[in-house]
C-alpha positions in Angstrom: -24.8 47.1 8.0 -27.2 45.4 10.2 -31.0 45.7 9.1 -32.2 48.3 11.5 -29.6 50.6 10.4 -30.3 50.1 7.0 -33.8 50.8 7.9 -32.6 54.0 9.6 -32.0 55.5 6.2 -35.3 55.6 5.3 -37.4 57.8 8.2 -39.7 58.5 5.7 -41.0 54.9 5.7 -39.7 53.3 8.9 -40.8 55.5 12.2 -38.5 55.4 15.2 -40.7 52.5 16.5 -40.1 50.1 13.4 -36.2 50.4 13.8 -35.8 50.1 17.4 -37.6 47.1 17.4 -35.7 45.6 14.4 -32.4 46.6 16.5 -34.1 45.1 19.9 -34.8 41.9 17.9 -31.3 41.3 16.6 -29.8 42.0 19.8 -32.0 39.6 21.4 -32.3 37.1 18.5 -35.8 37.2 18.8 -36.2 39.2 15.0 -39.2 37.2 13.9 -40.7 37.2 17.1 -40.6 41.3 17.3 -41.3 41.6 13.1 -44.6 39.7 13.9 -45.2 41.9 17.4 -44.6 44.7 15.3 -46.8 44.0 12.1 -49.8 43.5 15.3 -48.8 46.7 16.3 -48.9 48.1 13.1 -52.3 46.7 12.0 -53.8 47.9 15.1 -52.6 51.6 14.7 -53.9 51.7 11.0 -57.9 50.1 12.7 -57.6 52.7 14.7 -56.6 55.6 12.3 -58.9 54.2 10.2 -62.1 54.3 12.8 -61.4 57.8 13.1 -61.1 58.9 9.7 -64.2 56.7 9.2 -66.2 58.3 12.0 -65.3 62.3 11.4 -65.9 62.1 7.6 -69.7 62.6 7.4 -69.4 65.6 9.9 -66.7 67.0 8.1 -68.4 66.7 5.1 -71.6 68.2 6.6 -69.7 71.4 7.8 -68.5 71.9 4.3 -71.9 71.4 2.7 -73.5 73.8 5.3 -70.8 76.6 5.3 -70.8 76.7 1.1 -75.0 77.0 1.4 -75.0 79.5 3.9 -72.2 81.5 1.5 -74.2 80.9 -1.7 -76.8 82.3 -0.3 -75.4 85.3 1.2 -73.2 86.1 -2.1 -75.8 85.1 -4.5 -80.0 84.9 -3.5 -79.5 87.6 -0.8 -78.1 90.5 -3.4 -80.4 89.6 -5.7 -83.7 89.4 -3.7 -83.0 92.6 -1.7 -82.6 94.7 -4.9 -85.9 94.7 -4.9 -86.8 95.7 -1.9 -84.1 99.0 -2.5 -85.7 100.1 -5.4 -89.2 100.3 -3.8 -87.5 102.8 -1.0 -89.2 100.8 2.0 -88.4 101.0 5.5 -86.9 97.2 6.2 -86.6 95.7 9.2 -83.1 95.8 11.0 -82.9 91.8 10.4 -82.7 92.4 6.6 -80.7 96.0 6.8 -78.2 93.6 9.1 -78.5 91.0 6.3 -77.8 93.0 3.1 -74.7 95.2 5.0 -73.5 91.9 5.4 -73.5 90.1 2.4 -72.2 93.8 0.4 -69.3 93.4 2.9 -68.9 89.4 1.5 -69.0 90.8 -2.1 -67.1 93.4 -1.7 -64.2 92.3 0.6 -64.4 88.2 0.1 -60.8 88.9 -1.3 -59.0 90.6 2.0 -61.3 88.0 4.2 -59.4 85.4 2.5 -56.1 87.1 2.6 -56.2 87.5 6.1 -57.2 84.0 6.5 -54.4 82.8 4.9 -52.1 85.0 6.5 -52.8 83.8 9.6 -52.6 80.3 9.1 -49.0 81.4 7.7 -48.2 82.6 10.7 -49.4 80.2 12.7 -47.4 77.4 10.9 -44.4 79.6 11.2 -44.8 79.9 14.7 -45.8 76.1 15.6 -43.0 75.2 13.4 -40.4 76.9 16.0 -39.5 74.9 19.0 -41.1 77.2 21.6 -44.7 77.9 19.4 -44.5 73.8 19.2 -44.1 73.1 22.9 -47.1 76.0 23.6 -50.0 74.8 21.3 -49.4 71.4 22.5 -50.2 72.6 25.8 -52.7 74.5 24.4 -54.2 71.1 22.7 -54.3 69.5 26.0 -56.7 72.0 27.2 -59.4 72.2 24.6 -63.1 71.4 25.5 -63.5 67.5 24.8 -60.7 67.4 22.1 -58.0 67.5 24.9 -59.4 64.8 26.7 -59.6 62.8 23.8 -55.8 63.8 22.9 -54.7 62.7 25.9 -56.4 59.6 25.9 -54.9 58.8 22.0 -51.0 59.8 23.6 -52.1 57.7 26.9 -52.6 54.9 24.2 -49.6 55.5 22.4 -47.2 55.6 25.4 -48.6 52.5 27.3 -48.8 50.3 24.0 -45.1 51.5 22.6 -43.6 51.2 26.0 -45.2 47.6 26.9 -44.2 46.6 23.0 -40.5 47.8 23.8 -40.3 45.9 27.2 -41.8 43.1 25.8 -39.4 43.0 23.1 -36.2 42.8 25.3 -35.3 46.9 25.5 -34.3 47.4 29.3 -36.7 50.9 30.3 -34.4 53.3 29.7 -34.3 52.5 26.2 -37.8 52.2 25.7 -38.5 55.3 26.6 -36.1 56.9 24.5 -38.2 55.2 21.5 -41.9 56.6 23.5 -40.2 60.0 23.5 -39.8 59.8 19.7 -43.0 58.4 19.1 -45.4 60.7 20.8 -46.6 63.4 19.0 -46.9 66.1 21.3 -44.1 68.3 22.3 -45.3 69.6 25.7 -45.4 66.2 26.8 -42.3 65.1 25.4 -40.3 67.3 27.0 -41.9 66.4 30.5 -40.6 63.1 29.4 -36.9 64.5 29.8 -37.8 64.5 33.5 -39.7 61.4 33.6 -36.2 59.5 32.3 -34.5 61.6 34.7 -36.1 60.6 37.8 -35.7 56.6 36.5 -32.1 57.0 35.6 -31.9 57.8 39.3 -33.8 54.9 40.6 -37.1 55.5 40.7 -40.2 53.8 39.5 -41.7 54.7 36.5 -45.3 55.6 37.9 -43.6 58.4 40.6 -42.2 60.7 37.8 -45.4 60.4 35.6 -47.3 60.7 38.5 -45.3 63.8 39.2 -46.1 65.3 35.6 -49.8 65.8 36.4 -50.4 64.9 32.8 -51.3 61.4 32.6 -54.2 60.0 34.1 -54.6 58.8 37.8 -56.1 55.2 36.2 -53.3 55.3 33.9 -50.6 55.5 36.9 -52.5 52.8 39.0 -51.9 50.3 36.5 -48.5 51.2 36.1 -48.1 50.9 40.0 -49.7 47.4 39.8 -47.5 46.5 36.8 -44.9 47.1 38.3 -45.3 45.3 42.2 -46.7 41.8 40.0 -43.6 42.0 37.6 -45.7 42.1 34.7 -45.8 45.8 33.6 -45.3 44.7 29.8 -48.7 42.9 29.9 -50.5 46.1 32.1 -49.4 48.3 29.6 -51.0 46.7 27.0 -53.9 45.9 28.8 -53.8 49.9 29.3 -53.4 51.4 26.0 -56.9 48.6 24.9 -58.6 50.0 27.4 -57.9 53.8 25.7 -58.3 52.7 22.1 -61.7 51.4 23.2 -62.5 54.8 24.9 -61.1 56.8 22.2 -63.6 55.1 20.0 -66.1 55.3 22.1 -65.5 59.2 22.9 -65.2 60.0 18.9 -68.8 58.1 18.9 -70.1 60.2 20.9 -69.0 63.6 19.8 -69.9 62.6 16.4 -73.4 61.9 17.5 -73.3 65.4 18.9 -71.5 67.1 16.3 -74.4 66.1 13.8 -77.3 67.3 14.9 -75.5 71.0 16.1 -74.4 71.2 12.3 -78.1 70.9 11.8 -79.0 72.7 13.8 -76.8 76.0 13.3 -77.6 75.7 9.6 -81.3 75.7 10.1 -80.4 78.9 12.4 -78.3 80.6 9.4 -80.9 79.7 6.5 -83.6 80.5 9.1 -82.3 83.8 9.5 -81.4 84.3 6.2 -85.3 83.4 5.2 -86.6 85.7 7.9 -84.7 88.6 6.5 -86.4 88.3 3.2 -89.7 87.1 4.1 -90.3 90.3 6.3 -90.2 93.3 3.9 -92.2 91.5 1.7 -94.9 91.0 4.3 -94.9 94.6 4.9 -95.3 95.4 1.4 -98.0 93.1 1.3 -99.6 94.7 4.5 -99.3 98.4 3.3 -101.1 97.1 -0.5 
């Protein structure tokens, strides 16, 4: 059998991209021109992956420190500390009475908060795992506060750069989008691809159906428009998708730098509260002494 389909057998290690590529490059006999486009391609996805990881790890991090303190102190100092205000049969604020109900209800029902939180997230994987649930939260995804934009900008990426890598490689556009419909990872969108492969099968350019989508970006179709009038779409597309791994970076930057300081800041809240709640009875038992 011929490498790509040998390839083929192995989805596990080779995505859709790797072995249309391979098969583009034997038909063309241009296979160590594409395995070298392709190791590029490959190297820049795993930067980029990499950048990400790199840049949400301390925040993640952070929100698992803050969210185990604020819990060991609600199931553990609070209890503890506010015995002794119940035995001395004080009036206490409604801060602390708020406080204690609270962490008796952590105690006591930690267990059925936990089964219920795992019961959803069954569910939810059960229902994102059916065709119709996948197509909706994708949608959904697109419209989160500053997380959808910054999808969108890392499918943008994906799309211009496999589709300039496919054209560049030989693959006629039909083709090539069959392998950008594989490789996005994002149902909603690909099934507006469907009609985005329709409406070139009939004749048109490739920036009118995407433009009719609404999805993609008005920048995003420009280029595309000038691509395509210069004859050099495979070199715009790549000039695209740079231009979105630089803003994706950039974007992740900047909600790092503001994800920080709110962690910080809602901790000190929690802990602050937490503090305030014990601090006023025993004020007021110092007051009435």
């Amino acid at each position: 059998s011929s490498l790509a389909d040998a390839l083929k057998d192995h989805p596990r290690i080779f995505s859709n991209l790797y072995v249309n590529m391979v098969r583009a490059g034997e038909a063309s006999g241009t296979l160590e021109e594409i395995l070298l486009r392709l190791a590029d391609v490959l190297e820049h996805q795993s930067k980029l992956r990499g950048q990400i990881i790199s840049s949400l790890a301390y925040p993640a991090f952070m929100a698992f420190f803050a969210v185990g303190v604020i819990v060991f102190l609600m199931l553990v100092i609070v209890p503890r500390i506010t015995q002794i205000f119940q035995k001395q049969n004080a009036d206490l604020p409604a801060i602390t009475e708020y406080m204690i109900s609270t962490s008796e209800f952590l105690g006591t029902w930690w267990w059925l908060i936990l089964i219920c939180f795992f019961g959803a997230l069954s569910l939810w994987r059960t229902w994102v795992s059916r065709p119709k649930g996948k197509i909706t939260w994708d949608r959904i995804k697109l419209r989160f506060p500053l997380y959808g934009n910054l999808h969108t900008k890392l499918l943008c990426a994906r799309f211009t750069r496999t589709l300039g890598t496919m054209l560049s490689s030989g693959l006629t556009m039909l083709p090539a989008l069959d392998v950008v419909h594989s490789v996005l990872n994002n149902a909603y969108i690909q099934a507006q691809m469907d009609d985005v492969k329709a409406g070139v099968r009939r004749g048109r350019d490739l920036a009118t159906p995407l433009k009719d989508t609404g999805l993609f970006p008005p920048m995003m179709i420009h280029m595309i428009e000038l691509g395509q009038r210069s004859g050099q779409i495979e070199e715009m597309l790549i000039n695209v998708s740079e231009t979105y791994d630089e803003d994706v970076r950039l974007t992740i930057e900047a909600m790092v730098g503001l994800i920080e300081p709110v962690i910080i800041i809602l901790m000190g809240i929690f802990v602050g509260l937490i503090v305030l709640s014990i601090l006023l009875p025993i004020l007021n038992m110092s007051t009435n002494i």
